[in-house]
Each structure stands twice: as C-alpha cells, then as structure tokens.
C-alpha positions as a LaTeX table, in Angstrom:
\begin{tabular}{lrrr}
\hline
Residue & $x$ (\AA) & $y$ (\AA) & $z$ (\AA) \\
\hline
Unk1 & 20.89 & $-8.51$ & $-20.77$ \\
Unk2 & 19.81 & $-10.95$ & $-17.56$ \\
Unk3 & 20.77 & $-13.92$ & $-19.70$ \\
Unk4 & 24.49 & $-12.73$ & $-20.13$ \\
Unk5 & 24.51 & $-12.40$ & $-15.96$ \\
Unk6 & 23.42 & $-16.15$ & $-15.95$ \\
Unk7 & 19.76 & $-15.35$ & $-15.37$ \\
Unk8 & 17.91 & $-18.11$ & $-16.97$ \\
Unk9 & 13.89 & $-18.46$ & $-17.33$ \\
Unk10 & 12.44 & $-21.97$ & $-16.51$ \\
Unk11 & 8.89 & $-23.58$ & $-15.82$ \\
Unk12 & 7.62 & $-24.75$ & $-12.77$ \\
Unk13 & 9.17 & $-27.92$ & $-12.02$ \\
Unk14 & 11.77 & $-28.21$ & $-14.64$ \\
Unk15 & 14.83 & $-27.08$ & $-12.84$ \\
Unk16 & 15.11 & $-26.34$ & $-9.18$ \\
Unk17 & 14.44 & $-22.39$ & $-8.43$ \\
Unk18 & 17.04 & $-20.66$ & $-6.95$ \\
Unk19 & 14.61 & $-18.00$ & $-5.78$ \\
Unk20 & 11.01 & $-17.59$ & $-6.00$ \\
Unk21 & 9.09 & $-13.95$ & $-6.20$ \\
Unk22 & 6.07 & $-14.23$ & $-4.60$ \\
Unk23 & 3.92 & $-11.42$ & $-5.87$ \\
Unk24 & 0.51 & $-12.71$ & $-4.55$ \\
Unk25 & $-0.77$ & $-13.34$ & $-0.98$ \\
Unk26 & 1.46 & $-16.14$ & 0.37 \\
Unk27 & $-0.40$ & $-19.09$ & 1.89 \\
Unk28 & 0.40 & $-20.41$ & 5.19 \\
Unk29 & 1.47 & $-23.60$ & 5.67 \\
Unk30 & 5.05 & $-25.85$ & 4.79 \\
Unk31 & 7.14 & $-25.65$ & 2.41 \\
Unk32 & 10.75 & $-27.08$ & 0.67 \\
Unk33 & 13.96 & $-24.49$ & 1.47 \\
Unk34 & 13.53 & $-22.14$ & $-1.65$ \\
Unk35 & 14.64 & $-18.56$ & $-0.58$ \\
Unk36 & 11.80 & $-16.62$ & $-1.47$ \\
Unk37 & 10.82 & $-12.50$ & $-1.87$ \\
Unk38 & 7.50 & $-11.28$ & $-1.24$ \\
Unk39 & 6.93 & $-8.14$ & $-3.65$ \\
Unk40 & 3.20 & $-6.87$ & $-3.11$ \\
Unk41 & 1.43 & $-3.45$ & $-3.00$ \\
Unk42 & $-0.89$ & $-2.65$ & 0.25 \\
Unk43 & $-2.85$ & 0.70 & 1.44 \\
Unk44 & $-1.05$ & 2.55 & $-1.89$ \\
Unk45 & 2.52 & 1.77 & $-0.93$ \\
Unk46 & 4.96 & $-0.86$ & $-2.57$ \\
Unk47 & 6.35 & $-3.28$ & $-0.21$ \\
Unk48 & 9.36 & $-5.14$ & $-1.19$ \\
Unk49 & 10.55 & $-8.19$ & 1.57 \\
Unk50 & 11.24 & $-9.91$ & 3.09 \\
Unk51 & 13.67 & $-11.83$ & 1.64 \\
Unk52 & 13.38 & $-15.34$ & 3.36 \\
Unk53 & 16.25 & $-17.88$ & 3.29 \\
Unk54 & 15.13 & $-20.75$ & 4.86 \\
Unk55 & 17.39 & $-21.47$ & 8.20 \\
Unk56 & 19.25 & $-18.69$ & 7.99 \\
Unk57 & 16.73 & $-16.18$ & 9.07 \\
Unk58 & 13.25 & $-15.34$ & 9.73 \\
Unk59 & 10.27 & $-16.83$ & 7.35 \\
Unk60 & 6.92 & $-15.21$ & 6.40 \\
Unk61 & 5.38 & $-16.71$ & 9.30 \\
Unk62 & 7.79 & $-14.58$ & 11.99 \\
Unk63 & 6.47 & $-11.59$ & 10.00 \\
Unk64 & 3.06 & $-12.20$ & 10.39 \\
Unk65 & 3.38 & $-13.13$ & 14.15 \\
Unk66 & 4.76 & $-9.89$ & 14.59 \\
Unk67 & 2.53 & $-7.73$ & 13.42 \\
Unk68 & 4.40 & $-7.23$ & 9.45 \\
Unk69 & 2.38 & $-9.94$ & 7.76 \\
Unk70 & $-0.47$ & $-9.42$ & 4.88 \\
Unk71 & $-2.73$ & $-6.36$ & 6.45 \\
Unk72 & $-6.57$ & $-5.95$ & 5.21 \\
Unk73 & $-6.67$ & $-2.85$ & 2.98 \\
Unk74 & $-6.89$ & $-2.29$ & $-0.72$ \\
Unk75 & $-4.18$ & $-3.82$ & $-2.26$ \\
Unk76 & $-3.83$ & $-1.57$ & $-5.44$ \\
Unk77 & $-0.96$ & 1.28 & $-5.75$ \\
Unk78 & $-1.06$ & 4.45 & $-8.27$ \\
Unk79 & 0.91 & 2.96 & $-11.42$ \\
Unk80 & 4.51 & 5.30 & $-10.53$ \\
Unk81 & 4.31 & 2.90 & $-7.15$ \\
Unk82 & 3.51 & 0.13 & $-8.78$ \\
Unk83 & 6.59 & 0.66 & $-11.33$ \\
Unk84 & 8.70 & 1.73 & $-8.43$ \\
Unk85 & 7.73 & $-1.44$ & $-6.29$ \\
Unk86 & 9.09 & $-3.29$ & $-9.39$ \\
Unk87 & 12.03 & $-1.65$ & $-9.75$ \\
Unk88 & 13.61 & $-2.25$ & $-6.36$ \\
Unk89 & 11.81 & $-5.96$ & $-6.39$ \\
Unk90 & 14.34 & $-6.36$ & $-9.90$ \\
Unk91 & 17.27 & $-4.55$ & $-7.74$ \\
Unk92 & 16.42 & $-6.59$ & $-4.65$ \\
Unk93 & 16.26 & $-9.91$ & $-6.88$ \\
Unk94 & 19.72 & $-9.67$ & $-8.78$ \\
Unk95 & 21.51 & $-8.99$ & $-4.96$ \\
Unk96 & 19.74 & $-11.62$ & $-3.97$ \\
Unk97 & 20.98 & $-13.24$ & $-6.53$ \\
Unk98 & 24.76 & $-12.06$ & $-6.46$ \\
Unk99 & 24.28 & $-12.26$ & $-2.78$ \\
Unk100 & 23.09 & $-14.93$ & $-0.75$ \\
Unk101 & 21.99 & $-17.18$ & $-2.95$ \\
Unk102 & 25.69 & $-17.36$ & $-4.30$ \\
Unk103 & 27.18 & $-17.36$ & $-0.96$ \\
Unk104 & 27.69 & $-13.36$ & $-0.86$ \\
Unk105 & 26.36 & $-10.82$ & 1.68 \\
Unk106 & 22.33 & $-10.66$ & 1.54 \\
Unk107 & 20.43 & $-7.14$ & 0.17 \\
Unk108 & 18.71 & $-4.87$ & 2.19 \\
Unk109 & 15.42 & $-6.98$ & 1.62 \\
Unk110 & 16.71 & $-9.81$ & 3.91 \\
Unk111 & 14.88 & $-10.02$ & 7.48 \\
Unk112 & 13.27 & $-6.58$ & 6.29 \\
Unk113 & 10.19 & $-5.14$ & 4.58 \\
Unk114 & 11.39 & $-1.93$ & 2.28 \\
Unk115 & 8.13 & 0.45 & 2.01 \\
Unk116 & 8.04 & 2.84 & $-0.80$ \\
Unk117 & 5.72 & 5.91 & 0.10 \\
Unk118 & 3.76 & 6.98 & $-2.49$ \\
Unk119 & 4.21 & 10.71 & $-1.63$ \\
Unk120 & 7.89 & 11.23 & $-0.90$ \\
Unk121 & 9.14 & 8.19 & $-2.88$ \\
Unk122 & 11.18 & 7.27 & 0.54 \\
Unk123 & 12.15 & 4.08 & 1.03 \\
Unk124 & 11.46 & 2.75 & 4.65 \\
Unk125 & 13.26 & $-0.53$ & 6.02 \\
Unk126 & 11.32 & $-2.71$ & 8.50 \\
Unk127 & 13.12 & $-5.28$ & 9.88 \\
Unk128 & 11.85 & $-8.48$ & 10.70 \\
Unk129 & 13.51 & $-10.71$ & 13.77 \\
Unk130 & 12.60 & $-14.72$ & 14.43 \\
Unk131 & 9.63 & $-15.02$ & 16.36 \\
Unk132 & 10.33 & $-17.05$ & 19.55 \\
Unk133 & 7.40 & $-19.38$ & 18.82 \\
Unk134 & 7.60 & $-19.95$ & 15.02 \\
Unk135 & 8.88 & $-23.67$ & 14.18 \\
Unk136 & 11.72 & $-21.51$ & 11.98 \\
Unk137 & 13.59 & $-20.29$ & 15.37 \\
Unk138 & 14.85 & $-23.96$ & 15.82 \\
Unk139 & 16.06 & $-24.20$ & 11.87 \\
Unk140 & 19.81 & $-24.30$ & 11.77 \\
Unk141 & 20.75 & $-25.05$ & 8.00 \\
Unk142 & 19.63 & $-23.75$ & 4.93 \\
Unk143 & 17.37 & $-27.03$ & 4.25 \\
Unk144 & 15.00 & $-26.65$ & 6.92 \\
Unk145 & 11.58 & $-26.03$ & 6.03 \\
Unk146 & 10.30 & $-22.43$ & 6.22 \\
Unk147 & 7.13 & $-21.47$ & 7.49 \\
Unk148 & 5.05 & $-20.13$ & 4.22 \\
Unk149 & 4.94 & $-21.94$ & 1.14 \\
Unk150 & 5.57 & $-20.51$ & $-2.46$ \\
Unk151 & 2.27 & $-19.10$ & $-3.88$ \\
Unk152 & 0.90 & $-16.79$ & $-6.67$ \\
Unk153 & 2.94 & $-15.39$ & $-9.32$ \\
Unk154 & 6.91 & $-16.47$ & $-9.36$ \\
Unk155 & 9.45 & $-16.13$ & $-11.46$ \\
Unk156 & 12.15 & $-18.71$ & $-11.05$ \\
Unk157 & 15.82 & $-17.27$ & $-11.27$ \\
\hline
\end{tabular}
C-alpha cells in the first residue's frame, strides 16, 4: 500500500533520506539537513515530535534547552501505548511526507511534542520554539545544519 503512495524502502547510504525516524535516544552533536522525527516512549507515555526541518524551525537541541529534551525515567510503555505511539508516528510520517517535505503545510508534529496518555488515550501537543542560544536560531535555509544528528533506529522514506 506505501509503495503505490511513492514510499520506497532504502539502506543507509544508498539514496538520500527524505526523512529519518529516530526511535532511539538522539545524540548531540552536528549533523547534514535531513528533516528528522523523534518517536520514543518515556515515564509510560508515547511521545511523538518533534518534527525537525532543518532551517525552517527548531532542532532537537532547542528542545532540550528548554526543558522538552530526553528526561531520565523508564523508557518502556504498556504495549496499547506502545502501538498507539506507532500509529500516530505512521500518521505523523506520511504528513510529513505529503507535507513539508513536498513543499505542503507541516503536521501537527512540527515544532511540537504530541504526548499520548496512557490513561485517557489524549493526545497532548507541546510546542517547541527556537532557543535564543542554539546555533539553529541563525539557520535561514533548509541546508543549514541542525543541532542533533540522526541516531538509533530510522527508517528512510
């Protein structure tokens, strides 16, 4: 069904992502202008964002400076969160896909963290704003480096 919407499967390296999942703790440090989404489970609840695109928004660093980065806790979820955390990762990932990364309107997972609770299956949106002193803030086109490098598991689309 994804390969009929021009969703393709590559290695590493072969063709040029045009979006990376990172579903592992992101390491700090530079990297190329891949828009990236972080999809990872903390304290029970699925998180889902942000979606970075590099110079057009705030990067993984910003989040962490604020206060939204990777928090200590258990990072294991009951499985219907972990299933739901995947779900809206998939949702999040194809408008990212329509969206942005095609020139449209970005999803709901851009600049934002979307929290699942575990209890009430609400959906919470925490957006995420440029720090003033992450090297991002003075990005201005899409090819400027973000602050967080690609990392763990990824699926190139």
């Amino acid at each position: 069904m994804l390969g009929v919407a021009g969703v393709r499967a590559a290695a590493p390296g072969r063709v040029p992502p045009d979006l990376v999942v990172l579903a592992g703790p992101p390491a700090p440090g530079p990297a190329g202008a891949v828009d990236h989404l972080v999809v990872t489970v903390r304290n029970g609840r699925g998180v889902v964002g942000p979606l970075v695109l590099p110079g057009r928004g705030p990067c993984l660093r910003c989040a962490a400076m604020a206060g939204h980065g990777p928090h200590p806790g258990p990072r294991t979820a009951a499985p219907h969160v972990v299933t739901a955390t995947g779900a809206l990762a998939v949702g999040q990932v194809l408008a990212a896909v329509d969206g942005p990364v095609r020139g449209g309107d970005p999803p709901a997972s851009w600049a934002a963290q979307l929290e699942i609770d575990p209890d009430t299956a609400r959906i919470t949106a925490r957006r995420v704003h440029r720090h003033p002193d992450c090297p991002c803030r003075t990005a201005s086109v899409p090819t400027a480096p973000c602050g967080t490098t690609a990392q763990g598991w990824t699926i190139t689309v």
